[in-house]
Backbone bond lengths (Angstrom), bond angles and torsions (degrees), N, CA, C in turn:
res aa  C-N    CA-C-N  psi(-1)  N-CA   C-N-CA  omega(-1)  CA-C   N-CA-C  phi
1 X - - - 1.463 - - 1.528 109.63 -
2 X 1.356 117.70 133.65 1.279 121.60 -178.61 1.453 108.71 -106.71
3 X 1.434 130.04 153.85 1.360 147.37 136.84 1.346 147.81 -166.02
4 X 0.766 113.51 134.95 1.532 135.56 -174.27 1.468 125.05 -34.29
5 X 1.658 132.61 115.75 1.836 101.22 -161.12 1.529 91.75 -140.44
6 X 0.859 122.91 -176.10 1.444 143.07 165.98 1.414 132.86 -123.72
7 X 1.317 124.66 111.93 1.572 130.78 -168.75 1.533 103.29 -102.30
8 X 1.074 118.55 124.15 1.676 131.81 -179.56 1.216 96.46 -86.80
9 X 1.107 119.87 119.72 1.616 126.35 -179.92 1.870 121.49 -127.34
10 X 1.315 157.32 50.77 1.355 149.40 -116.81 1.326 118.28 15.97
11 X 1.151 89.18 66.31 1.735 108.51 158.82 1.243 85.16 52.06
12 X 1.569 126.56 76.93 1.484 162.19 140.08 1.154 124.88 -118.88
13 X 1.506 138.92 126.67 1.102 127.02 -179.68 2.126 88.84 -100.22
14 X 1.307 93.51 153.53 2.187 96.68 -165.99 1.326 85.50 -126.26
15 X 1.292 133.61 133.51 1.522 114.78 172.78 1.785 90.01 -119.91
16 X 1.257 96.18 145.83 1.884 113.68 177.54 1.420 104.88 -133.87
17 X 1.410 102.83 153.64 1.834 119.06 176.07 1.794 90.63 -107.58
18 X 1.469 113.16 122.37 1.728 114.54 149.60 1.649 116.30 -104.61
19 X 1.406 84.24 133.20 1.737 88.73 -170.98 1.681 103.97 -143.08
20 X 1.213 108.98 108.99 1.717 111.61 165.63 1.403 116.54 137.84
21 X 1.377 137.45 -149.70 1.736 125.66 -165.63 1.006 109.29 -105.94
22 X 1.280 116.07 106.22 1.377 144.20 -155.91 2.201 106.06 -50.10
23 X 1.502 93.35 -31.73 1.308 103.71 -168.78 2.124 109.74 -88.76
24 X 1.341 105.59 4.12 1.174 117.78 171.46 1.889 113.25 -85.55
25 X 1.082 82.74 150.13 1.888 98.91 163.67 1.973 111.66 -37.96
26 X 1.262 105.42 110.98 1.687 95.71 163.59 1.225 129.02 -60.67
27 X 1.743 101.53 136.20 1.358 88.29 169.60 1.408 98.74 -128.07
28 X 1.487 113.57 139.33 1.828 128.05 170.49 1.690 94.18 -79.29
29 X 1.124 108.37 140.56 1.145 122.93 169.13 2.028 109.12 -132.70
30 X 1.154 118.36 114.70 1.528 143.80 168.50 1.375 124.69 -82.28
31 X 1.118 110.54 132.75 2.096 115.95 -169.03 1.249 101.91 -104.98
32 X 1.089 144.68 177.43 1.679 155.47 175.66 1.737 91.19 -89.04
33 X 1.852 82.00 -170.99 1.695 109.45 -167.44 1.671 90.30 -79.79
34 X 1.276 115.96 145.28 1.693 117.16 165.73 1.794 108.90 91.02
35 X 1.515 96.11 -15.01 1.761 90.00 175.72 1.176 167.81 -139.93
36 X 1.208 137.42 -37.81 1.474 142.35 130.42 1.612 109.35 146.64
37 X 1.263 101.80 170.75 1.318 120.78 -172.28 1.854 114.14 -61.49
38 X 1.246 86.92 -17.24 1.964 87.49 -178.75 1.664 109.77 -74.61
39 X 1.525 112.23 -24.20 1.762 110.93 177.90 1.286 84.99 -79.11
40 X 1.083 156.82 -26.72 1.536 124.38 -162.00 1.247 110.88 -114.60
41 X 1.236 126.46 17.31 1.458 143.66 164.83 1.394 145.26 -47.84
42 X 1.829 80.36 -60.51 1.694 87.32 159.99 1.634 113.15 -59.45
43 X 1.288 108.78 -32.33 1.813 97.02 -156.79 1.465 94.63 -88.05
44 X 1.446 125.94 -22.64 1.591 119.46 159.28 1.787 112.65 -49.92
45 X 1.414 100.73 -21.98 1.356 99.61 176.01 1.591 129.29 -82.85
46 X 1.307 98.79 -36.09 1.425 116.20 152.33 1.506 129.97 -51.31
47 X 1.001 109.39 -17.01 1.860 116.73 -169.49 1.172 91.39 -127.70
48 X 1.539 149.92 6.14 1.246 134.84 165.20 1.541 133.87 -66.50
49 X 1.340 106.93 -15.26 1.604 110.06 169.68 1.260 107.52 -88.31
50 X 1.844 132.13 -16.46 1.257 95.58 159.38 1.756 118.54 -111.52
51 X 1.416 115.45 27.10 1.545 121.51 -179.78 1.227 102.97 -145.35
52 X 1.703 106.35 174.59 1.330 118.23 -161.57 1.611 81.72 -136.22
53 X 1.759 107.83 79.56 1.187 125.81 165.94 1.597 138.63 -59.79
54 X 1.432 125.49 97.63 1.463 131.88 161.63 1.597 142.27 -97.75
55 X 1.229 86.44 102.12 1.624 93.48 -153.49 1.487 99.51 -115.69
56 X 1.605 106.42 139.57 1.424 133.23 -123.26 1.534 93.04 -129.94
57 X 1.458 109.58 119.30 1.286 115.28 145.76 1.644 120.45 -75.13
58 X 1.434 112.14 131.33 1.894 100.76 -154.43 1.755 82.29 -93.50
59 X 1.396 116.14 162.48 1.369 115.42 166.82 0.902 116.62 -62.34
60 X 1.614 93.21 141.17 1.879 104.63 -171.76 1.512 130.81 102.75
61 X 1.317 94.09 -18.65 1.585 110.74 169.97 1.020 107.11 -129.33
62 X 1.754 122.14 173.98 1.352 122.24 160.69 1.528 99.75 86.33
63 X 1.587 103.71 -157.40 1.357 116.08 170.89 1.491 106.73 -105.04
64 X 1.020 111.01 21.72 1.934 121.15 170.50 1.859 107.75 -79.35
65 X 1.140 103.26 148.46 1.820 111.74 178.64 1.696 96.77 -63.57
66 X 1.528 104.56 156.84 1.623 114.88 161.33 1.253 103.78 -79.32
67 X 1.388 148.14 144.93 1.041 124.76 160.47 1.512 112.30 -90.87
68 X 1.594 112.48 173.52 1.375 128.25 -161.04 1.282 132.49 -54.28
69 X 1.494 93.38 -35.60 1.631 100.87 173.91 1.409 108.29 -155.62
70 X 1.780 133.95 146.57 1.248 142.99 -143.47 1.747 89.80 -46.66
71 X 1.576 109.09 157.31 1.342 117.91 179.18 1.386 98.59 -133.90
72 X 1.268 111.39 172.72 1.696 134.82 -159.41 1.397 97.80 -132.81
73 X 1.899 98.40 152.20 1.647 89.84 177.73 1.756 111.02 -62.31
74 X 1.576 124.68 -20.97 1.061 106.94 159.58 1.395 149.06 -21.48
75 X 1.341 98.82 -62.44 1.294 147.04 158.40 1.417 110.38 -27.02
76 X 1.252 108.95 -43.12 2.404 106.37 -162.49 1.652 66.96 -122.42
77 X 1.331 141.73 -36.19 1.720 111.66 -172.43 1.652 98.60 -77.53
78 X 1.302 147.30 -39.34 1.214 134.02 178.02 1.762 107.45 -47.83
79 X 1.612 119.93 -59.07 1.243 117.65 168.22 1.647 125.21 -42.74
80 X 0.927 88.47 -58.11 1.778 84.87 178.00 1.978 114.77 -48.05
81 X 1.443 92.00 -50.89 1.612 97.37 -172.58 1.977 105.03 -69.03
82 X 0.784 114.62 -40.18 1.285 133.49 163.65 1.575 122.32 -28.19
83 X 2.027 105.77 -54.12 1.205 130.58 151.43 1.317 124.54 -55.09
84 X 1.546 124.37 -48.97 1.324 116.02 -170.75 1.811 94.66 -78.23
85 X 0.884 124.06 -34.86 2.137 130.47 163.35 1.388 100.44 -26.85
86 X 1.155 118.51 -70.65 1.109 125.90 172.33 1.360 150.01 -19.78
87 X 1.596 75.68 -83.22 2.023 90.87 165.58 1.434 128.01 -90.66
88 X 1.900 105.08 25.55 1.203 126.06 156.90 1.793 116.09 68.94
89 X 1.430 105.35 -15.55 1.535 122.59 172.94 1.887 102.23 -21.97
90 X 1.624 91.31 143.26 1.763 86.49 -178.33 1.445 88.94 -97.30
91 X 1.157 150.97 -6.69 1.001 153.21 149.99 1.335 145.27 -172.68
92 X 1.404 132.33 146.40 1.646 107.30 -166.27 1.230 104.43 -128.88
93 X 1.865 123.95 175.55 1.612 138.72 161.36 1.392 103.31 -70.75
94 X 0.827 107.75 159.42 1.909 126.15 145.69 1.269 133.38 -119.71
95 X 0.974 140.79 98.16 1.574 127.81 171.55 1.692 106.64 -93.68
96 X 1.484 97.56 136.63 1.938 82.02 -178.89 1.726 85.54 -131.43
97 X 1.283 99.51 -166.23 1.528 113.94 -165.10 1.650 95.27 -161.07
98 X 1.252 125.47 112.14 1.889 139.05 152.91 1.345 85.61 70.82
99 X 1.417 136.98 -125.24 1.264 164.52 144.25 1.127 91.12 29.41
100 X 1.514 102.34 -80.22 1.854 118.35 -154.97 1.610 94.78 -51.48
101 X 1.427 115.12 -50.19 1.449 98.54 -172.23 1.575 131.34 -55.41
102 X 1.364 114.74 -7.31 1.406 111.35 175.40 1.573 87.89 -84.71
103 X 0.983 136.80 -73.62 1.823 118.99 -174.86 1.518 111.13 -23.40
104 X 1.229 109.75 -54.31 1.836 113.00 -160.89 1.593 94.93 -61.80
105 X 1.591 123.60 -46.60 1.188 111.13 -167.17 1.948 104.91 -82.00
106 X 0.800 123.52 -21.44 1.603 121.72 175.25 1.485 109.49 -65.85
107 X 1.452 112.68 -39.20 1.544 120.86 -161.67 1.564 105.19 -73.78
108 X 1.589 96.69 -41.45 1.737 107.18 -152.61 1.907 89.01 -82.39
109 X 1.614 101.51 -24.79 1.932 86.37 -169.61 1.985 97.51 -86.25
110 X 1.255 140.77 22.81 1.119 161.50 -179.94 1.652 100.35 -72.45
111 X 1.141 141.43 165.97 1.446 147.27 -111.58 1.951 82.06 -143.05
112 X 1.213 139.40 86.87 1.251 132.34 178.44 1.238 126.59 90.28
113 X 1.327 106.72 4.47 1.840 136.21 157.08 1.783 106.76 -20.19
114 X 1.009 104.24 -33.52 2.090 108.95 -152.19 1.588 76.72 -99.58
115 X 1.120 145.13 -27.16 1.138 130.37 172.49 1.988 119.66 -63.24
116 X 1.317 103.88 -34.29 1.457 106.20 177.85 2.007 116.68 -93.15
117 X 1.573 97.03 -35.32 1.256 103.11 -166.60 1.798 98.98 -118.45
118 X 1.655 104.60 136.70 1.250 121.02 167.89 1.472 136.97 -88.58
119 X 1.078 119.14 -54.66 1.370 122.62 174.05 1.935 97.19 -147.33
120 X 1.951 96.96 147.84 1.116 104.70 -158.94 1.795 99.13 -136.37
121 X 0.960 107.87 115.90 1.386 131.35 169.60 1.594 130.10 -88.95
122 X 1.518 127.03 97.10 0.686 126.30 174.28 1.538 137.54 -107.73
123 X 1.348 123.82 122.66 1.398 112.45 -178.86 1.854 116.06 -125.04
124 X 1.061 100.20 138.02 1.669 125.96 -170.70 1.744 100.94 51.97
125 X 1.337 123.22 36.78 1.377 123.05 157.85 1.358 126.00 -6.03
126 X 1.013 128.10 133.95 1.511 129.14 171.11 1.525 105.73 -114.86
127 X 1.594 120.25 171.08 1.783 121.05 166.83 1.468 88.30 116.84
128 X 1.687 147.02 -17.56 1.271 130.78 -163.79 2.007 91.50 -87.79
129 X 1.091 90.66 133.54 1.967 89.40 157.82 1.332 124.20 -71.71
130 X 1.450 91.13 122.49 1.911 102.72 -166.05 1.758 117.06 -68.46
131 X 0.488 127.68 172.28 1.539 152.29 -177.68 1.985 97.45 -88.50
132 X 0.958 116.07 102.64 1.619 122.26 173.38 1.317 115.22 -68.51
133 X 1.410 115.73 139.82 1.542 106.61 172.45 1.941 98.44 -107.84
134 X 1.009 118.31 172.06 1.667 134.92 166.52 1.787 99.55 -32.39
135 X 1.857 103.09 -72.53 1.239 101.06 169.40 1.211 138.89 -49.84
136 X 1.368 125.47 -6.86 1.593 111.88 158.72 1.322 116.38 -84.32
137 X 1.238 108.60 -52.73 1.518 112.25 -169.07 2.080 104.98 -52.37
138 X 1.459 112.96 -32.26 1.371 122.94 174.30 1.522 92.33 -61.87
139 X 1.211 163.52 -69.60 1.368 164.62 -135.19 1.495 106.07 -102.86
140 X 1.676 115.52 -22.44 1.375 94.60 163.46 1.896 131.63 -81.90
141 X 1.909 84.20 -26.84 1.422 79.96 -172.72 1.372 114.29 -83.02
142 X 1.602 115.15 -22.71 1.379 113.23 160.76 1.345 109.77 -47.11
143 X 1.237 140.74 -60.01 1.369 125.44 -166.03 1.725 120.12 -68.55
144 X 1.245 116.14 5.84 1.421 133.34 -163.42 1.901 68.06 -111.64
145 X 0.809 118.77 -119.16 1.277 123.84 -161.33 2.024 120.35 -24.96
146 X 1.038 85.19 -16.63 1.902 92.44 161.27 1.697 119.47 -80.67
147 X 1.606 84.95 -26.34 1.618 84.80 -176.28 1.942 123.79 -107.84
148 X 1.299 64.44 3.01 2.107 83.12 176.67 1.433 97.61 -59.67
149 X 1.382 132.05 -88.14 1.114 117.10 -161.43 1.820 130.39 -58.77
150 X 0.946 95.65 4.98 1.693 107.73 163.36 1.236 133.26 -73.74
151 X 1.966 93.26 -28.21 1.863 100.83 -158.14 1.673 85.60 -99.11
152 X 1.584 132.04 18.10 1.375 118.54 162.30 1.784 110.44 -84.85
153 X 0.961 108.74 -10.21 1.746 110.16 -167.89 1.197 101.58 -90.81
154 X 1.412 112.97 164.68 1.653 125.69 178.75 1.024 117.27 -71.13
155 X 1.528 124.07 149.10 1.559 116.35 -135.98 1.150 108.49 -83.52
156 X 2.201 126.54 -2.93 1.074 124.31 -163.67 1.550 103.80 -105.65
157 X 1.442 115.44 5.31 1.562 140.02 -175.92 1.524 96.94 -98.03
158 X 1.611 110.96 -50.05 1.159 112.11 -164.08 1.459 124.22 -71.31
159 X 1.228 118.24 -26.88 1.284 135.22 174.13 1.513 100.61 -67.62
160 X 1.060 113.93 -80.37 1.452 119.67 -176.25 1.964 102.53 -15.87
161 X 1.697 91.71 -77.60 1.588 103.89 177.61 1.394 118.75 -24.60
162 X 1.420 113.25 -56.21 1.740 134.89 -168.91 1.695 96.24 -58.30
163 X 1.460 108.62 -53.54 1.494 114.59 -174.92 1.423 111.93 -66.71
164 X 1.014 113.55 -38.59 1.765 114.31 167.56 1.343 112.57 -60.35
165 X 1.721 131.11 -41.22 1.170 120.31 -164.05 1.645 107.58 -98.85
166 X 1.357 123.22 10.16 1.363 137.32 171.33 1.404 98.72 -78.32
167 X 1.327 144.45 -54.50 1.404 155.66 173.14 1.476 125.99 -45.03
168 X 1.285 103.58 -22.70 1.392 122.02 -162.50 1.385 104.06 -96.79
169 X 1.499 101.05 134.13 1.610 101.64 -178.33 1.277 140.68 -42.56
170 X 1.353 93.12 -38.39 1.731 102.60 176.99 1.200 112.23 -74.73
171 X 1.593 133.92 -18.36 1.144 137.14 167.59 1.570 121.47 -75.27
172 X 0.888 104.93 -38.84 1.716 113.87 163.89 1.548 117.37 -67.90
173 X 1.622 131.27 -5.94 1.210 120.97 -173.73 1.364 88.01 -116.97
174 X 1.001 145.11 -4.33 1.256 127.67 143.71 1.505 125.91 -92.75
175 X 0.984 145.83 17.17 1.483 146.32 129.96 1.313 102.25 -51.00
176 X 1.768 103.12 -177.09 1.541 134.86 -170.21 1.642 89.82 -112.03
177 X 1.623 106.28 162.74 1.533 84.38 -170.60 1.498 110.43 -111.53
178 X 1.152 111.88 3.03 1.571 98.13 138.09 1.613 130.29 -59.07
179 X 1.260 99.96 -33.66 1.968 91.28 179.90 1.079 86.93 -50.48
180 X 1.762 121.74 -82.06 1.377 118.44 -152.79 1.207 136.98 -48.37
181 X 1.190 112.67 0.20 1.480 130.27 168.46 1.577 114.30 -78.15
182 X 1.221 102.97 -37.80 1.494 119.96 -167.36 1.930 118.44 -78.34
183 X 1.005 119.53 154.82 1.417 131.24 162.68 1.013 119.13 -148.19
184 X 1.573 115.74 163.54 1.756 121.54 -179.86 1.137 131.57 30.55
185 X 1.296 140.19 -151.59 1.264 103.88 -168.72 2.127 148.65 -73.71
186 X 1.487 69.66 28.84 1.659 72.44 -176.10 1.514 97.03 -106.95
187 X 1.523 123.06 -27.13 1.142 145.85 166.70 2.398 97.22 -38.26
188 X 1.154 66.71 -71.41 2.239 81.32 -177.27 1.135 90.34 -67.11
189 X 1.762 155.39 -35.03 1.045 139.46 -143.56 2.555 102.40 -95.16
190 X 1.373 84.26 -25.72 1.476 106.54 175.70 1.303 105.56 -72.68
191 X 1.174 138.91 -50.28 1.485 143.48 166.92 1.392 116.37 -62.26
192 X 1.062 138.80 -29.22 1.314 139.55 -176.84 1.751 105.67 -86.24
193 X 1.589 109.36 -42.04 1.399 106.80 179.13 1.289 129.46 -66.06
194 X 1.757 106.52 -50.73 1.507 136.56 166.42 1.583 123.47 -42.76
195 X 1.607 95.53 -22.31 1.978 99.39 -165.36 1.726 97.25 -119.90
196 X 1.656 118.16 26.71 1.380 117.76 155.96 1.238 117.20 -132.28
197 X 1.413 95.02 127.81 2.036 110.33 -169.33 1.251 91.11 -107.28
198 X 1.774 87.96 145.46 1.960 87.55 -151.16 1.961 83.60 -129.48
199 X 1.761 114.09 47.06 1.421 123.00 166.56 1.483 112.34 -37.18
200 X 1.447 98.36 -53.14 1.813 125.29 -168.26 1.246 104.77 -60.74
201 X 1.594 140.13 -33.15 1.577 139.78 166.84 1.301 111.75 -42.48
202 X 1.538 114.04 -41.00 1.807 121.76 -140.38 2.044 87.34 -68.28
203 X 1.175 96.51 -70.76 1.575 86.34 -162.80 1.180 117.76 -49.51
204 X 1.585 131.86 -4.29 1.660 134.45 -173.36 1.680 102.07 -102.38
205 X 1.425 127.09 10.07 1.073 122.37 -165.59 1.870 113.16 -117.55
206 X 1.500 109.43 86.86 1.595 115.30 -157.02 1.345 101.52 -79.87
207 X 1.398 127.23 21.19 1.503 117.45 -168.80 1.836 115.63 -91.12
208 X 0.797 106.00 145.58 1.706 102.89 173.60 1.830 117.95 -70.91
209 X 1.858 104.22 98.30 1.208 104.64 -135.74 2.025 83.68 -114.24
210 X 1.556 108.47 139.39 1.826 111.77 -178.38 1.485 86.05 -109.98
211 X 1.046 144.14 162.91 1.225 175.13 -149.99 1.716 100.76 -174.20
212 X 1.566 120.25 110.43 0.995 126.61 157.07 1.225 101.92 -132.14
213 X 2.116 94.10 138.13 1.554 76.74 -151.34 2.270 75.55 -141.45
214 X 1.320 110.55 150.00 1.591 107.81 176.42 1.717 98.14 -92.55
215 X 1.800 88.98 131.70 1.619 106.54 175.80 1.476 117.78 -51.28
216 X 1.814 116.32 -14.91 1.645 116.11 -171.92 1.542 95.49 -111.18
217 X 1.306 139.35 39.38 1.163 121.14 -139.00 2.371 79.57 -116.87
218 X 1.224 101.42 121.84 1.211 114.33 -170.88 1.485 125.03 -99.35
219 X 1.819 96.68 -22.33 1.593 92.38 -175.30 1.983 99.69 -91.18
220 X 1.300 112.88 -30.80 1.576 115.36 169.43 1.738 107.75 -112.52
221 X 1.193 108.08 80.91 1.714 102.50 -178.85 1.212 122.78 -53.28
222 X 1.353 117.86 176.11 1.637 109.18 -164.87 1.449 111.86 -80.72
223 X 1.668 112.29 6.47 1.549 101.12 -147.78 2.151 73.32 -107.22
224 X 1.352 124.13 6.33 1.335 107.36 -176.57 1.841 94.89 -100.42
225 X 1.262 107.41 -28.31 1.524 111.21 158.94 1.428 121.59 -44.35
226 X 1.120 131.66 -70.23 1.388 143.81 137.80 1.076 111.58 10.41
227 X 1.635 116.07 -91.88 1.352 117.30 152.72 1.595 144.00 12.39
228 X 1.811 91.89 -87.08 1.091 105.77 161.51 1.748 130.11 -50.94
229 X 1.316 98.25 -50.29 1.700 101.33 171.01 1.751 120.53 -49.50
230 X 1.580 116.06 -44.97 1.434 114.79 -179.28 1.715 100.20 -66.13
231 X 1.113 124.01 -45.66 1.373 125.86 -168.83 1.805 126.77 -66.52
232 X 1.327 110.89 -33.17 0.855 132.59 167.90 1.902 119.25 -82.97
233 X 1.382 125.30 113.79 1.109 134.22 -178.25 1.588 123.41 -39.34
234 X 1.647 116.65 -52.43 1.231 134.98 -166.74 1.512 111.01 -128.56
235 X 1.272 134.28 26.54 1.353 143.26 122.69 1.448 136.50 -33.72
236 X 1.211 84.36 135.79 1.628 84.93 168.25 1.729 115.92 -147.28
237 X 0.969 129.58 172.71 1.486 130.14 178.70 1.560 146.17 -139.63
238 X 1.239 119.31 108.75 1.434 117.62 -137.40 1.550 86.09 -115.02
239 X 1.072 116.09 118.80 1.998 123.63 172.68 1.688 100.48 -103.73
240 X 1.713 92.23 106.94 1.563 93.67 154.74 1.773 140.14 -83.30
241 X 0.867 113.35 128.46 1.490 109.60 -157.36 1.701 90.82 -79.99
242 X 1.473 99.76 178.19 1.839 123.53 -162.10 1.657 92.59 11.86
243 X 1.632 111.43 83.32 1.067 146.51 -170.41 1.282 124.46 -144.49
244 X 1.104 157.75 125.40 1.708 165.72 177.09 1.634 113.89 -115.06
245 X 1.199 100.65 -165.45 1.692 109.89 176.63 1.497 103.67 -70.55
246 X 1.517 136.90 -22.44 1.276 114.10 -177.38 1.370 82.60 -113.00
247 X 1.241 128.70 96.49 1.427 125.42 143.86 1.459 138.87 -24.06
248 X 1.555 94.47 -59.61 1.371 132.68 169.57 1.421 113.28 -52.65
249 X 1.316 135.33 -31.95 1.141 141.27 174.54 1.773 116.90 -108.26
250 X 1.128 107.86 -5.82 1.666 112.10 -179.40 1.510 114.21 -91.32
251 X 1.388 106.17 -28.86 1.530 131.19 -172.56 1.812 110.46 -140.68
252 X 0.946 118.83 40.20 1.680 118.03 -167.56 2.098 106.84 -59.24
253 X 1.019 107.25 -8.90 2.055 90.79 -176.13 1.457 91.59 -95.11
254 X 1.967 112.08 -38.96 1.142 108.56 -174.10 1.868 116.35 -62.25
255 X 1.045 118.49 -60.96 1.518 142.59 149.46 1.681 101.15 -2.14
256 X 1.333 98.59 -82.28 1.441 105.79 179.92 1.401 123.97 -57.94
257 X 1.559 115.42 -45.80 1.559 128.60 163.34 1.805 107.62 -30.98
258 X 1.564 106.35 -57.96 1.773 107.53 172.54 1.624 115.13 -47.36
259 X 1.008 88.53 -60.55 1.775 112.47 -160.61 1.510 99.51 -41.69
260 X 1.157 94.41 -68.14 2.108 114.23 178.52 1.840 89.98 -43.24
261 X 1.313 111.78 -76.54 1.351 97.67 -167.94 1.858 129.13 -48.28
262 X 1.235 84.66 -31.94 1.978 87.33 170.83 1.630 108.18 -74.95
263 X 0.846 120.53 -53.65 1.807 129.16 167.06 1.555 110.14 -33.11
264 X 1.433 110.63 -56.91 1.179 104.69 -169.81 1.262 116.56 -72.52
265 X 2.108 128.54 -40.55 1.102 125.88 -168.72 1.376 116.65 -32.83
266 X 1.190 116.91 -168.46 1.561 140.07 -179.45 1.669 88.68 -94.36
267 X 1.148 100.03 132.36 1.882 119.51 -178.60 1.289 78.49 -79.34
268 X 1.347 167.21 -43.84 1.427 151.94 -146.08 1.898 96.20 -94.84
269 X 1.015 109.54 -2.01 1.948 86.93 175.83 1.289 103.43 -115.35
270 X 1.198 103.67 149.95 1.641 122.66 -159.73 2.058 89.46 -73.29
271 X 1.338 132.37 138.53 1.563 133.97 148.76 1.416 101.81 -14.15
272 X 1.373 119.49 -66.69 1.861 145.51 -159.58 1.169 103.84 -41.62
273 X 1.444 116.06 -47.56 1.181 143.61 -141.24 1.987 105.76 -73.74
């Protein structure tokens, strides 16, 4: 049985889908940057006979509120943990996806984390520091040098200026194209999330952690997967082949076929194992 709910969060309205047997283990389920709880739906649908699935439009997307002023992954990991406080759960899963994975890894490396959350599933993770090509560093310093002569004017000139030259074509082809999609505070809220690599979580994070991750997967490559696996204690890492960033949607019986099997094991055997 599915339905639709609303989580009051500081004067946030959070909207979530629950779907599956109510008397099973929770599982939170998390969407990436740009998207919402309806891509990860079906596969909440898939895992519903063995969880009691809540899957979260994160603020800012979805039919969830923006919140008020730019937020930090702090920010959506305080909410989330906040939620499971709440609904008193003795403990829950996570599966996250891009986005979600900077929450899962902030939340789970948190001070008594293993007390709320059990096993943690991650696919196409985001938070590792990428590998630069020529072309960024060319598009960053150009944009440093577009904006030099602006930051001499008075700051109520300068803004204006800055906001004019954000609009402008040449300023938009050097962004990512989510910025350019973005404004106000979700605009500041994308920059603040995107520019913290959260390496330093991995070793504080004791949870029994799957990494499924697609072998073509371009926006989190496999080598930040990798990563994650050496850093993390009780990891492990499963690469699905003719696979991308949505795993979950490139291969969904296969996808789900994993998922169910890590869900179901015995919480007492190590991934490794």
């Amino acid at each position: 049985m599915e339905s639709t709910k609303i989580y009051h969060y500081n004067n946030l309205s959070v909207s979530y889908n629950r779907v599956g047997i109510q008397n099973k283990q929770p599982l939170i389920i998390l969407h990436g940057w740009g998207s919402s709880k309806q891509v990860m739906m079906p596969l909440a649908k898939q895992l519903s006979d063995i969880r009691d699935c809540y899957v979260f439009d994160l603020p800012g997307f979805g039919n969830s509120s923006v919140p008020n002023q730019p937020w930090e992954v702090d920010d959506y990991t305080d909410l989330i943990q906040k939620f499971i406080t709440d609904q008193e759960f003795d403990s829950v899963d996570l599966l996250v996806h891009s986005f979600g994975g900077r929450i899962a890894l902030k939340l789970c490396a948190r001070p008594n984390a293993k007390q709320q959350i059990d096993k943690v599933l991650i696919t196409g993770g985001a938070g590792m520091k990428p590998k630069r090509s020529w072309k960024y560093y060319f598009k960053k310093y150009t944009a440093k040098l577009l904006k030099a002569p602006f930051m001499v004017l008075p700051s109520s000139l300068r803004e204006k200026a800055l906001r004019w030259l954000r609009e402008t074509s040449l300023w938009k082809t050097l962004g990512s194209s989510d910025y350019s999609k973005l404004s106000g505070v979700m605009r500041e809220t994308f920059v603040k999330t995107v520019t913290e690599y959260l390496e330093s979580c991995l070793p504080k994070i004791p949870h029994e952690v799957l990494l499924l991750w697609g072998e073509n997967d371009e926006a989190a490559p496999l080598y930040q997967a990798k990563r994650m696996e050496k850093g993390i204690e009780h990891a492990a890492l499963v690469v699905m082949d003719h696979a991308g960033h949505y795993a979950f949607l490139d291969r969904p019986s296969h996808f789900a076929s994993v998922a169910k099997a890590f869900f179901e094991e015995s919480s007492n055997k190590s991934p490794a194992e």
